[in-house]
BAROVO-407229 format. One record per residue: residue number from 0; x, y, z of N, C-alpha, C in turn. Coordinates in steps of 0.1 Angstrom, whole numbers, plus 5000, padded with zeros to 4 digits. Last residue first. Example, Ala and Ser with C-alpha at 12.3 -4.5 7.8 and 13.67 -1.06 7.14 Angstrom:
@kolke 1&n_X 5128&n_Y 4978&n_Z 5071&ca_X 5137&ca_Y 4989&ca_Z 5071&c_X 5129&c_Y 5000&c_Z 5079
@kolke 0&n_X 5132&n_Y 4943&n_Z 5078&ca_X 5123&ca_Y 4955&ca_Z 5078&c_X 5132&c_Y 4967&c_Z 5078
//
This chain:
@kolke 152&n_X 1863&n_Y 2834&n_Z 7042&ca_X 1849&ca_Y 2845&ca_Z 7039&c_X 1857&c_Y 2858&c_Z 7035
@kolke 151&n_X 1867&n_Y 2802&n_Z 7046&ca_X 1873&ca_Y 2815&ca_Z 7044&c_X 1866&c_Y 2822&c_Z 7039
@kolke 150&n_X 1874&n_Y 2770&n_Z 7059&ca_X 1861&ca_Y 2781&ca_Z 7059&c_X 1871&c_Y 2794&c_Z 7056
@kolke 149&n_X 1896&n_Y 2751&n_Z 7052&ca_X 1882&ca_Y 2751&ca_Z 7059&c_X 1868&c_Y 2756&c_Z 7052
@kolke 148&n_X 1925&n_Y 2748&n_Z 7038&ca_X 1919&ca_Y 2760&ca_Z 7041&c_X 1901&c_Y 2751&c_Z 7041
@kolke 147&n_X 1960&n_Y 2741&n_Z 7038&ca_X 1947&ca_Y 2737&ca_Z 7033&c_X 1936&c_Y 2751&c_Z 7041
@kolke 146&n_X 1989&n_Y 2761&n_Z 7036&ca_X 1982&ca_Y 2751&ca_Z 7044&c_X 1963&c_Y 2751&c_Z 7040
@kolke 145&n_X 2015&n_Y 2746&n_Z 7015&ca_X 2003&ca_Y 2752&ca_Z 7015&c_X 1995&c_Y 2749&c_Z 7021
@kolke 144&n_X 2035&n_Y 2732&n_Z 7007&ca_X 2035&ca_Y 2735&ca_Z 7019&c_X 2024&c_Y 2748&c_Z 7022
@kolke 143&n_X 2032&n_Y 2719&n_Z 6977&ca_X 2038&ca_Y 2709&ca_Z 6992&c_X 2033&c_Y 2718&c_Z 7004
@kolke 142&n_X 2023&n_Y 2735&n_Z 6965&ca_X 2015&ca_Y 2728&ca_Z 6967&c_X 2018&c_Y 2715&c_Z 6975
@kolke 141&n_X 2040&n_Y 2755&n_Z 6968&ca_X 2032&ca_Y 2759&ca_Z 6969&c_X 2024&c_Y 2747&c_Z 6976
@kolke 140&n_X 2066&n_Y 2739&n_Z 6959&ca_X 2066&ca_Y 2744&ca_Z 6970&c_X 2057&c_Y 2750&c_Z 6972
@kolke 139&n_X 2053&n_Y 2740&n_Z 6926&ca_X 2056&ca_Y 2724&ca_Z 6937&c_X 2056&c_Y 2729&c_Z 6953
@kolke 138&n_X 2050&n_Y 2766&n_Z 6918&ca_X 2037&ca_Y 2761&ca_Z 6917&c_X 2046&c_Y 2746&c_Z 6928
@kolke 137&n_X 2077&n_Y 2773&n_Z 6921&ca_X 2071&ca_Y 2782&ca_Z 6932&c_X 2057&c_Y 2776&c_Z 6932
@kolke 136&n_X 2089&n_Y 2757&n_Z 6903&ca_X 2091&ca_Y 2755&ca_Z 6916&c_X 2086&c_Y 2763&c_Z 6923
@kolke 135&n_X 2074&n_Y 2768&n_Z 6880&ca_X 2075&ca_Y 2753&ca_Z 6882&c_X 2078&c_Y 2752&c_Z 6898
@kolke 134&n_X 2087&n_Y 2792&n_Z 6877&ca_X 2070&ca_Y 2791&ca_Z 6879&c_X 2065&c_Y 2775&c_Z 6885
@kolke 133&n_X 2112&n_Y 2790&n_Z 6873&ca_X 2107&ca_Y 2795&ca_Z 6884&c_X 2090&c_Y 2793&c_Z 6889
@kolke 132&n_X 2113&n_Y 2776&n_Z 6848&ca_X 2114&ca_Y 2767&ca_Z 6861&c_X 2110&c_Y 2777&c_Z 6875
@kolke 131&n_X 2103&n_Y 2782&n_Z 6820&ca_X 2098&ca_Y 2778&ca_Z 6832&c_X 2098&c_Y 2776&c_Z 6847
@kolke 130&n_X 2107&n_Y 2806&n_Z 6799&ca_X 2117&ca_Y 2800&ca_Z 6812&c_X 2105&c_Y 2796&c_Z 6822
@kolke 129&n_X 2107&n_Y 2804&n_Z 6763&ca_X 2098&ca_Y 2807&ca_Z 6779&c_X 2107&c_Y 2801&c_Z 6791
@kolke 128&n_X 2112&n_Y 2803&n_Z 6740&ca_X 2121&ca_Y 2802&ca_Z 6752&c_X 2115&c_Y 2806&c_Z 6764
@kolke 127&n_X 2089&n_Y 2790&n_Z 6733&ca_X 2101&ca_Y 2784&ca_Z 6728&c_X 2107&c_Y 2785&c_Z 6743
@kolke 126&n_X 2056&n_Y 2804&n_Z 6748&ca_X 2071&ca_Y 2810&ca_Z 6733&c_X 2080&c_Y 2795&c_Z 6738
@kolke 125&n_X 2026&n_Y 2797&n_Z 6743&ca_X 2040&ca_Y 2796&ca_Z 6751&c_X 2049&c_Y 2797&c_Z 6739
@kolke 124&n_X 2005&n_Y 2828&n_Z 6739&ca_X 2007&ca_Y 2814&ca_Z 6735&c_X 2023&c_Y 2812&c_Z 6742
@kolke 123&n_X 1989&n_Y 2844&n_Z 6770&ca_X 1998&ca_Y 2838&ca_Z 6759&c_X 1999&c_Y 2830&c_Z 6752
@kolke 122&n_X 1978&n_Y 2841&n_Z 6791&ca_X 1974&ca_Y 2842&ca_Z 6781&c_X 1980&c_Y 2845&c_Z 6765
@kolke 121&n_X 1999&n_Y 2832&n_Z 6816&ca_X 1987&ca_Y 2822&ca_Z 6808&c_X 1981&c_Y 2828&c_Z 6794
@kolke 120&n_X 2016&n_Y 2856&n_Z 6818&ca_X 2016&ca_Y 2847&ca_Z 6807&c_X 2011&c_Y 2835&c_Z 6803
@kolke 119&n_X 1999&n_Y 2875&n_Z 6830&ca_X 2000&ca_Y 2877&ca_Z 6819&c_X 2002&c_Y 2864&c_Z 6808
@kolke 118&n_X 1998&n_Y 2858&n_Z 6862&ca_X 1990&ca_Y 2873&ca_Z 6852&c_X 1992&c_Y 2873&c_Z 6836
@kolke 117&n_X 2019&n_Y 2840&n_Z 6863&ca_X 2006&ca_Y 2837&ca_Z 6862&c_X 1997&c_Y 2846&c_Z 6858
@kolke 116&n_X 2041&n_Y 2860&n_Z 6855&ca_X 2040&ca_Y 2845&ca_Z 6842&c_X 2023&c_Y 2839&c_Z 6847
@kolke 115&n_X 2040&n_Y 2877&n_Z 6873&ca_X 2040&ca_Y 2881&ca_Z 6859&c_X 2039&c_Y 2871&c_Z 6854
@kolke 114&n_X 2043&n_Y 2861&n_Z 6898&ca_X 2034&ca_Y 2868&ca_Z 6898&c_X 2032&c_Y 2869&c_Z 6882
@kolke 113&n_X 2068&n_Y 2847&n_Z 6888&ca_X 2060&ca_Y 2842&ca_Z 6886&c_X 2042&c_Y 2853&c_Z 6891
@kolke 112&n_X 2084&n_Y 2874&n_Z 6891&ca_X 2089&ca_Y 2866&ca_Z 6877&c_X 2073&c_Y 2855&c_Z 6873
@kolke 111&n_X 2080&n_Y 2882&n_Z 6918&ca_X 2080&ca_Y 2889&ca_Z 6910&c_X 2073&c_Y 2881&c_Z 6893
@kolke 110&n_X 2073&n_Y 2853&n_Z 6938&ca_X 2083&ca_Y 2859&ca_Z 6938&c_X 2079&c_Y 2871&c_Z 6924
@kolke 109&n_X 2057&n_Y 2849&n_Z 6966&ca_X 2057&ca_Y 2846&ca_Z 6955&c_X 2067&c_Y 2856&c_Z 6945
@kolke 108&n_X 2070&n_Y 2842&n_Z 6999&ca_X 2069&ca_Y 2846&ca_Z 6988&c_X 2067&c_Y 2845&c_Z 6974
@kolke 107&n_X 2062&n_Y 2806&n_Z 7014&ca_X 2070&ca_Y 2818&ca_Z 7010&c_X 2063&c_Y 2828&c_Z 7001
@kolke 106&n_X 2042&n_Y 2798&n_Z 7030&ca_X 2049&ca_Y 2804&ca_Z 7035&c_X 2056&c_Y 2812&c_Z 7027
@kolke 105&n_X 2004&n_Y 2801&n_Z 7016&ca_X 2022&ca_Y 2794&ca_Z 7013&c_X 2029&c_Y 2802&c_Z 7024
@kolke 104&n_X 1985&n_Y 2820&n_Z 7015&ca_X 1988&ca_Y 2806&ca_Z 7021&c_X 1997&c_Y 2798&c_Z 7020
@kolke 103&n_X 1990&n_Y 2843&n_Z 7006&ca_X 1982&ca_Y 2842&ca_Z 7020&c_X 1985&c_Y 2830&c_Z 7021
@kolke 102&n_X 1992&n_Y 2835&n_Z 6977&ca_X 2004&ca_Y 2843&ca_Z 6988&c_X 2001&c_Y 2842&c_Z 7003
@kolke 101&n_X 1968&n_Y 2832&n_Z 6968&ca_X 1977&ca_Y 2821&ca_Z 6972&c_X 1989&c_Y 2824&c_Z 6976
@kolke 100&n_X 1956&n_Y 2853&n_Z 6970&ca_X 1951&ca_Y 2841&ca_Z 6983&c_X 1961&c_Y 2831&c_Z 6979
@kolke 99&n_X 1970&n_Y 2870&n_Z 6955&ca_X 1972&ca_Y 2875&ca_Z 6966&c_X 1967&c_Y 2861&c_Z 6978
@kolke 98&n_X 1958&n_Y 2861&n_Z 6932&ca_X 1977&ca_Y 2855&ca_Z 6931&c_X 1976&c_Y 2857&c_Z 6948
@kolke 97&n_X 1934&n_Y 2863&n_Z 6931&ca_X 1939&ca_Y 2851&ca_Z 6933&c_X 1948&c_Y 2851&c_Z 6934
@kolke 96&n_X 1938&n_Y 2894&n_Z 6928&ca_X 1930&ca_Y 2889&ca_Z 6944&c_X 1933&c_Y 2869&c_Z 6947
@kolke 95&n_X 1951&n_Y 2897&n_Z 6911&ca_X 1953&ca_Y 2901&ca_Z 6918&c_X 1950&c_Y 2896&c_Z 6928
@kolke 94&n_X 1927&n_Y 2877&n_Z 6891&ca_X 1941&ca_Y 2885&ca_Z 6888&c_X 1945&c_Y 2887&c_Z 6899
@kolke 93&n_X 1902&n_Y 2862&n_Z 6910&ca_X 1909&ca_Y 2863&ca_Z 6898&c_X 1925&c_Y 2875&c_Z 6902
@kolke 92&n_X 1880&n_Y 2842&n_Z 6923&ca_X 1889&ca_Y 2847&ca_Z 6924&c_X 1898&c_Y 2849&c_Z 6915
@kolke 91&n_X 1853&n_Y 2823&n_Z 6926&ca_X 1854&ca_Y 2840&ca_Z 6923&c_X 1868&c_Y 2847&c_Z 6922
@kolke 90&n_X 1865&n_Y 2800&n_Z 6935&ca_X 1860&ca_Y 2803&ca_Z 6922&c_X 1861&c_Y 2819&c_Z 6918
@kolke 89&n_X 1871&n_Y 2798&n_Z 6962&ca_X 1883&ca_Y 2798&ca_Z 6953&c_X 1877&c_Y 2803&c_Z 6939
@kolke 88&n_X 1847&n_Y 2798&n_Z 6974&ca_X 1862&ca_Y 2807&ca_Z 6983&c_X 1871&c_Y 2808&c_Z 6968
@kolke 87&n_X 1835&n_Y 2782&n_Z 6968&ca_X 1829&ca_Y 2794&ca_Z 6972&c_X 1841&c_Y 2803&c_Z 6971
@kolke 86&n_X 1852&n_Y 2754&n_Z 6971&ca_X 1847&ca_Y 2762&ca_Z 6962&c_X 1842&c_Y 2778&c_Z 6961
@kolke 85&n_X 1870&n_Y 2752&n_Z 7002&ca_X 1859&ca_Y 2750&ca_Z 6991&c_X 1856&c_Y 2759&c_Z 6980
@kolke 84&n_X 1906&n_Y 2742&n_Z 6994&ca_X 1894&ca_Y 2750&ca_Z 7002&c_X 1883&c_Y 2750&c_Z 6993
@kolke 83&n_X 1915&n_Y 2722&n_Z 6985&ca_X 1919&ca_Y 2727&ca_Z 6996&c_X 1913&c_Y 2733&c_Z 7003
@kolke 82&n_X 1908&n_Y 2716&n_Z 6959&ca_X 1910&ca_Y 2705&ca_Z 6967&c_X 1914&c_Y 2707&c_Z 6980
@kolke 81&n_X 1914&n_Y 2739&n_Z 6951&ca_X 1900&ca_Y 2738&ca_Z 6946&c_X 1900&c_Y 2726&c_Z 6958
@kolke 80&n_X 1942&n_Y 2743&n_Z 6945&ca_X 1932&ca_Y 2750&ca_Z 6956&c_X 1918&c_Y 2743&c_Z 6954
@kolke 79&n_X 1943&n_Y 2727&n_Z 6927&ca_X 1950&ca_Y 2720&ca_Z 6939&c_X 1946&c_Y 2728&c_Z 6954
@kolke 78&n_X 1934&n_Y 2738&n_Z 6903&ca_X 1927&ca_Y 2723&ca_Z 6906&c_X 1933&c_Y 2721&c_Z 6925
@kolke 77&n_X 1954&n_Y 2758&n_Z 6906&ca_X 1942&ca_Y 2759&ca_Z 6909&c_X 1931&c_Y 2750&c_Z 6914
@kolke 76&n_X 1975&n_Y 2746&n_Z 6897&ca_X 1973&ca_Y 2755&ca_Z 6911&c_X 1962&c_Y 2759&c_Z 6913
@kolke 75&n_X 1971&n_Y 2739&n_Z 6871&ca_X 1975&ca_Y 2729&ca_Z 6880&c_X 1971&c_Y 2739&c_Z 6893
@kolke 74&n_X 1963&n_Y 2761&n_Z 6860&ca_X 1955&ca_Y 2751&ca_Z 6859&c_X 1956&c_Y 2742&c_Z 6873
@kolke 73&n_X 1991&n_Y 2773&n_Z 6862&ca_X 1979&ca_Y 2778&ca_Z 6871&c_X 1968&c_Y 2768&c_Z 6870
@kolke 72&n_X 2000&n_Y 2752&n_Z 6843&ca_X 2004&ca_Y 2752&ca_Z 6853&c_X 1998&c_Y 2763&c_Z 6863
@kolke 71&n_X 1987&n_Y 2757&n_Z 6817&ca_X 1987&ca_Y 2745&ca_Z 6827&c_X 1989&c_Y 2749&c_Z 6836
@kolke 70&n_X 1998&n_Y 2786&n_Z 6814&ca_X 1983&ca_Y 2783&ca_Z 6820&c_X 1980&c_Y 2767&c_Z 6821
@kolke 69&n_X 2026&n_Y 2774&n_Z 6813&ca_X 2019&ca_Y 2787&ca_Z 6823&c_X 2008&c_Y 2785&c_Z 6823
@kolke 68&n_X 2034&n_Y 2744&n_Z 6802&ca_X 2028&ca_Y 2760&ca_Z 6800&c_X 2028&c_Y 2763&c_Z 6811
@kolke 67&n_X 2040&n_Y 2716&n_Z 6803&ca_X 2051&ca_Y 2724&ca_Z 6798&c_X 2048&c_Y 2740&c_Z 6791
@kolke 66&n_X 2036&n_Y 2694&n_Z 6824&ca_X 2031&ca_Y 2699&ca_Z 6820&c_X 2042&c_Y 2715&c_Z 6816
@kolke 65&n_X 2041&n_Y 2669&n_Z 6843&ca_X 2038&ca_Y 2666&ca_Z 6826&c_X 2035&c_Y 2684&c_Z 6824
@kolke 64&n_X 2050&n_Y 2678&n_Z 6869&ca_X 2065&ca_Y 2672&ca_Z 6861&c_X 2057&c_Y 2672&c_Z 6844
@kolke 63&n_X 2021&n_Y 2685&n_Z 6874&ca_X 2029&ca_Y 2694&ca_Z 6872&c_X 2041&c_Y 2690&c_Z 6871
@kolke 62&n_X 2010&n_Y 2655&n_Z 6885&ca_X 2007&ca_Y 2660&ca_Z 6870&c_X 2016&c_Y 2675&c_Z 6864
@kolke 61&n_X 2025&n_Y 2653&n_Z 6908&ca_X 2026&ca_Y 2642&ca_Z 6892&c_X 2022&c_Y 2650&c_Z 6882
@kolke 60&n_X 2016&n_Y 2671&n_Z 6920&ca_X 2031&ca_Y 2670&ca_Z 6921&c_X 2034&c_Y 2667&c_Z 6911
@kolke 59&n_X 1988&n_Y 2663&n_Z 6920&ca_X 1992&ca_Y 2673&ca_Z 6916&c_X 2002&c_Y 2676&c_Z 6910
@kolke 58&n_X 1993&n_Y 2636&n_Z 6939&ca_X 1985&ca_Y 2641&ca_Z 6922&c_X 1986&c_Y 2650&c_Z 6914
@kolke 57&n_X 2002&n_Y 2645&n_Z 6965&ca_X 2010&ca_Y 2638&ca_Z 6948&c_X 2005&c_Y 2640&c_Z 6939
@kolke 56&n_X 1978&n_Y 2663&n_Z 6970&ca_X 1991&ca_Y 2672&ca_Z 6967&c_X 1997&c_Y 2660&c_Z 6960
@kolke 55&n_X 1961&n_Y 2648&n_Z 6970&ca_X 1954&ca_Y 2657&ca_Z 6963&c_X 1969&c_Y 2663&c_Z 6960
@kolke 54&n_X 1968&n_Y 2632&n_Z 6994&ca_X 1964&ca_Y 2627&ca_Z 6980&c_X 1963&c_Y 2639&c_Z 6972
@kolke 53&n_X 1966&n_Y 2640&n_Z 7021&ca_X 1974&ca_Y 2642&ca_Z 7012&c_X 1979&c_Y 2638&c_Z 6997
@kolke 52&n_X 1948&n_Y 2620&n_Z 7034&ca_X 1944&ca_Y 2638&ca_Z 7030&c_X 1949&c_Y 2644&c_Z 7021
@kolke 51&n_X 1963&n_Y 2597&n_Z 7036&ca_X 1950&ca_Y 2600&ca_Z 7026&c_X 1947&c_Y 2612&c_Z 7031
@kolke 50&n_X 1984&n_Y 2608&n_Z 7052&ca_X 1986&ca_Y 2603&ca_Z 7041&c_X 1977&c_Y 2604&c_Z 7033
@kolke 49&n_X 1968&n_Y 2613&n_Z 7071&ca_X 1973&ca_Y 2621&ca_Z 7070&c_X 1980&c_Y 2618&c_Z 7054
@kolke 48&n_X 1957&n_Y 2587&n_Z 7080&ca_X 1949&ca_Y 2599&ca_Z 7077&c_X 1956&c_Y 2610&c_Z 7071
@kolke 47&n_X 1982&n_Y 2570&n_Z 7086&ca_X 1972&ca_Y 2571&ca_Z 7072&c_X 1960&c_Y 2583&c_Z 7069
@kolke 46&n_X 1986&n_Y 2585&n_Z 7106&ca_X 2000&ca_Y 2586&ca_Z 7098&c_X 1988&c_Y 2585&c_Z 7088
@kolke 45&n_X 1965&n_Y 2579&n_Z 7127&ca_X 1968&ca_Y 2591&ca_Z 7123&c_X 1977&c_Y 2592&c_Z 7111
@kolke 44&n_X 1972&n_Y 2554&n_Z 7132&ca_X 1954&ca_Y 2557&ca_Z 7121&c_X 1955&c_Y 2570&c_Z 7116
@kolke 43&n_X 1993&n_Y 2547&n_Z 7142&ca_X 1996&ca_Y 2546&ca_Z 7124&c_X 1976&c_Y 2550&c_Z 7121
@kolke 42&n_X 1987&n_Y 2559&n_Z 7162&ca_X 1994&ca_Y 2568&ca_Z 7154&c_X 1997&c_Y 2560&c_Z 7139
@kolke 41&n_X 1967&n_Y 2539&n_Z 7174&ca_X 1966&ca_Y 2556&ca_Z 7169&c_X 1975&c_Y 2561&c_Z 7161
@kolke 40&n_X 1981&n_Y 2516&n_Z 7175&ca_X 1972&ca_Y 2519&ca_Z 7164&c_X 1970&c_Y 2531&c_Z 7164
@kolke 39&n_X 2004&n_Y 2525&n_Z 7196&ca_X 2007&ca_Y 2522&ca_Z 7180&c_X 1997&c_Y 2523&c_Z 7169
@kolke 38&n_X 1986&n_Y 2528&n_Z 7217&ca_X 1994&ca_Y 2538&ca_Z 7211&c_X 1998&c_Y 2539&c_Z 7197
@kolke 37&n_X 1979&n_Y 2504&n_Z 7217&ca_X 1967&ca_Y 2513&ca_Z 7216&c_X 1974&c_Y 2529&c_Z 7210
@kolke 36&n_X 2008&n_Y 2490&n_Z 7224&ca_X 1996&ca_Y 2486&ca_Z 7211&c_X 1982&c_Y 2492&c_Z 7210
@kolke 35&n_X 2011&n_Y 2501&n_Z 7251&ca_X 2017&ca_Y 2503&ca_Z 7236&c_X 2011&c_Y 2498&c_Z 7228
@kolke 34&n_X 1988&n_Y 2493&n_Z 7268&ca_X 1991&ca_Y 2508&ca_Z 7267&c_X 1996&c_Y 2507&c_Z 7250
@kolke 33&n_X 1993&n_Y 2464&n_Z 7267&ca_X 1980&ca_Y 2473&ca_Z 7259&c_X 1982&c_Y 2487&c_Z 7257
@kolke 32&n_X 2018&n_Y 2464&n_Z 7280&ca_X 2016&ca_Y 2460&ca_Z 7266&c_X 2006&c_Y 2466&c_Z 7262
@kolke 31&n_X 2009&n_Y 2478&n_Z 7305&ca_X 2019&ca_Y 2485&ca_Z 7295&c_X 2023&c_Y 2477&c_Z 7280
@kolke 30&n_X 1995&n_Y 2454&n_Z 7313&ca_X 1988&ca_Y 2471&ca_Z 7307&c_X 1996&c_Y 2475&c_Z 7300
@kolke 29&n_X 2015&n_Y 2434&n_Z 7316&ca_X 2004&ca_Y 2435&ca_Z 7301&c_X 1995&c_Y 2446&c_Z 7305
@kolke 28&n_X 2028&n_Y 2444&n_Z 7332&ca_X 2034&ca_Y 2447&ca_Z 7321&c_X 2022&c_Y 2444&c_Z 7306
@kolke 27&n_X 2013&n_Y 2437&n_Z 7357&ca_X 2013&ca_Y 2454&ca_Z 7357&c_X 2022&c_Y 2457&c_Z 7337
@kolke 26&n_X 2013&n_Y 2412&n_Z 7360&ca_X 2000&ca_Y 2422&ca_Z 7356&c_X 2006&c_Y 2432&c_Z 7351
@kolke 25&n_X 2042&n_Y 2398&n_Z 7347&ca_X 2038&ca_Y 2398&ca_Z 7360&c_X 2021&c_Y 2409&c_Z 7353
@kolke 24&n_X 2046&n_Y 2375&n_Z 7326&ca_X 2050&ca_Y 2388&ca_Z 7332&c_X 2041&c_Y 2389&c_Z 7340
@kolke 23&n_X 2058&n_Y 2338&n_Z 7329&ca_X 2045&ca_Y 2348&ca_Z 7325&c_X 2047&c_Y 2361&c_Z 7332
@kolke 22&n_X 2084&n_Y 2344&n_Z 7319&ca_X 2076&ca_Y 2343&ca_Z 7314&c_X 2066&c_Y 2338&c_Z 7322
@kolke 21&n_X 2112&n_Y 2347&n_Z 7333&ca_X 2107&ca_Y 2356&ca_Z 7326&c_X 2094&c_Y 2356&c_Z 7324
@kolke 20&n_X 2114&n_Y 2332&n_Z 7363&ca_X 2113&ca_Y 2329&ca_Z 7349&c_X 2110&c_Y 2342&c_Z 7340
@kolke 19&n_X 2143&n_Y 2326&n_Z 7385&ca_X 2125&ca_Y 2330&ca_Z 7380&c_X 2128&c_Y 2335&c_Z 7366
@kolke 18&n_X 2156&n_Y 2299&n_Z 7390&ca_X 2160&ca_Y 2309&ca_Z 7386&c_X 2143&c_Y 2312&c_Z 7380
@kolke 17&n_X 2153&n_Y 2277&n_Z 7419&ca_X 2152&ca_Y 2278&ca_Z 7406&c_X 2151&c_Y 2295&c_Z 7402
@kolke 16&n_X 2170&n_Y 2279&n_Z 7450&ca_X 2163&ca_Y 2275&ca_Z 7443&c_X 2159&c_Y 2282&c_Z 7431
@kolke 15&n_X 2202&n_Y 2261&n_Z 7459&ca_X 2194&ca_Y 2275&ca_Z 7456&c_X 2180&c_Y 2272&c_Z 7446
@kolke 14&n_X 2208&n_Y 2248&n_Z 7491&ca_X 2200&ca_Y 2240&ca_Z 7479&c_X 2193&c_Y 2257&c_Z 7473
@kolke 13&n_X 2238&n_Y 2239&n_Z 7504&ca_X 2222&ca_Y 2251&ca_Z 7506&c_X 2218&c_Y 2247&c_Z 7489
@kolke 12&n_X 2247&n_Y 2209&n_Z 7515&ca_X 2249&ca_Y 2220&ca_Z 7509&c_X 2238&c_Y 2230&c_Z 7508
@kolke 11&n_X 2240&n_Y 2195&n_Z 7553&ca_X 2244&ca_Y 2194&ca_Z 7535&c_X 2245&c_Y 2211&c_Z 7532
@kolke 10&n_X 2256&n_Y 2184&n_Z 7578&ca_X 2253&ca_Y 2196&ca_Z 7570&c_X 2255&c_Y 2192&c_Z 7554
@kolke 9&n_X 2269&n_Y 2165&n_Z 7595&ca_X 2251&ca_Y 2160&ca_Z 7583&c_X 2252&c_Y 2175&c_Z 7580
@kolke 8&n_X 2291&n_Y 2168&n_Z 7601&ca_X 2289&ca_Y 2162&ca_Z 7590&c_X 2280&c_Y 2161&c_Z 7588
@kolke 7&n_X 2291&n_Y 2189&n_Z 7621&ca_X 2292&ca_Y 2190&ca_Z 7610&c_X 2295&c_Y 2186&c_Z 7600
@kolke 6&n_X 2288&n_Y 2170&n_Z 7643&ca_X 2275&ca_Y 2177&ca_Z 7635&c_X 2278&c_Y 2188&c_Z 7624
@kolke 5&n_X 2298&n_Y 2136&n_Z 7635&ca_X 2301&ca_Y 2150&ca_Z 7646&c_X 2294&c_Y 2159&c_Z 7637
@kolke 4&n_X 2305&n_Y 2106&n_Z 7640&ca_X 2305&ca_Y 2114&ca_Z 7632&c_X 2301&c_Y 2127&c_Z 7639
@kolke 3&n_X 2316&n_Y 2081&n_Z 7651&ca_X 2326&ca_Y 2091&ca_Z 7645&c_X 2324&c_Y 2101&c_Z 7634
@kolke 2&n_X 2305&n_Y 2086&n_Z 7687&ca_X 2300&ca_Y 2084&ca_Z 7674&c_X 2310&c_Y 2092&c_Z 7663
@kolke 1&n_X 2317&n_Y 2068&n_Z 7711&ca_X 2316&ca_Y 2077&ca_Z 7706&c_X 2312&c_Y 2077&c_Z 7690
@kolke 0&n_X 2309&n_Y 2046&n_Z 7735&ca_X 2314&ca_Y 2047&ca_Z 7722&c_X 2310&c_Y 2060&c_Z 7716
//
């Protein structure tokens, strides 16, 4: 008797086995998680350090929109050196030699208009038509992009 079955009927089907899992990652990605979350805290410890350094310039920023003179407003440039470099450095410094350290440390030029309005026209009473805004925007882009100062002899 012949058997009426024949050996390609017990072949079953190929049995695939389970799809890998995503989860739990393998070692080598939880360094590269620690890597990035040691990265991340540095650079926001840096972003806030940098932020709280730079307290001295909003405060400034703020109080120079209130203020509607020439000698406020070297007031103001002054207070904001004073916050920049030490004292020593900044006190002794007057007419010429102070307009000249704060030319040394801005990128741009101080322009003619406000050389003469911080020389002369702090001592002034303020006229009416006094034209502030050059003095205004050469004292904000001063004290945005003025680089702070250490040690200076």
């Amino acid at each position: 008797m012949k058997s009426a079955f024949t050996s390609l009927d017990r072949l079953h089907d190929i049995v695939l086995p389970p799809a890998v899992s995503w989860w739990p990652p393998a070692p080598g990605w939880y360094v590269v998680g620690g890597i990035l979350v040691i990265l991340i805290l540095v650079l926001a410890h840096r972003a806030w350090k940098h932020w709280h350094a730079n307290a001295y310039r909003r405060a400034a920023l703020r109080e120079l929109d209130s203020v509607n003179d020439p000698a406020r407003i070297a007031e103001v440039l002054r207070r904001t050196a004073l916050a920049a470099a030490p004292r020593p450095v900044i006190a002794g410094k007057t007419g010429a030699a102070w307009l000249d350290w704060l030319t040394a440390r801005c990128p741009e030029a101080m322009p003619d208009t406000v050389r003469e309005q911080l020389t002369v026209g702090i001592y002034r009473r303020p006229a009416a038509d006094c034209d502030l805004a050059a003095l205004r925007d050469y004292a904000a882009r001063w004290i945005r992009h003025h680089r702070p100062l250490t040690t200076d002899h």
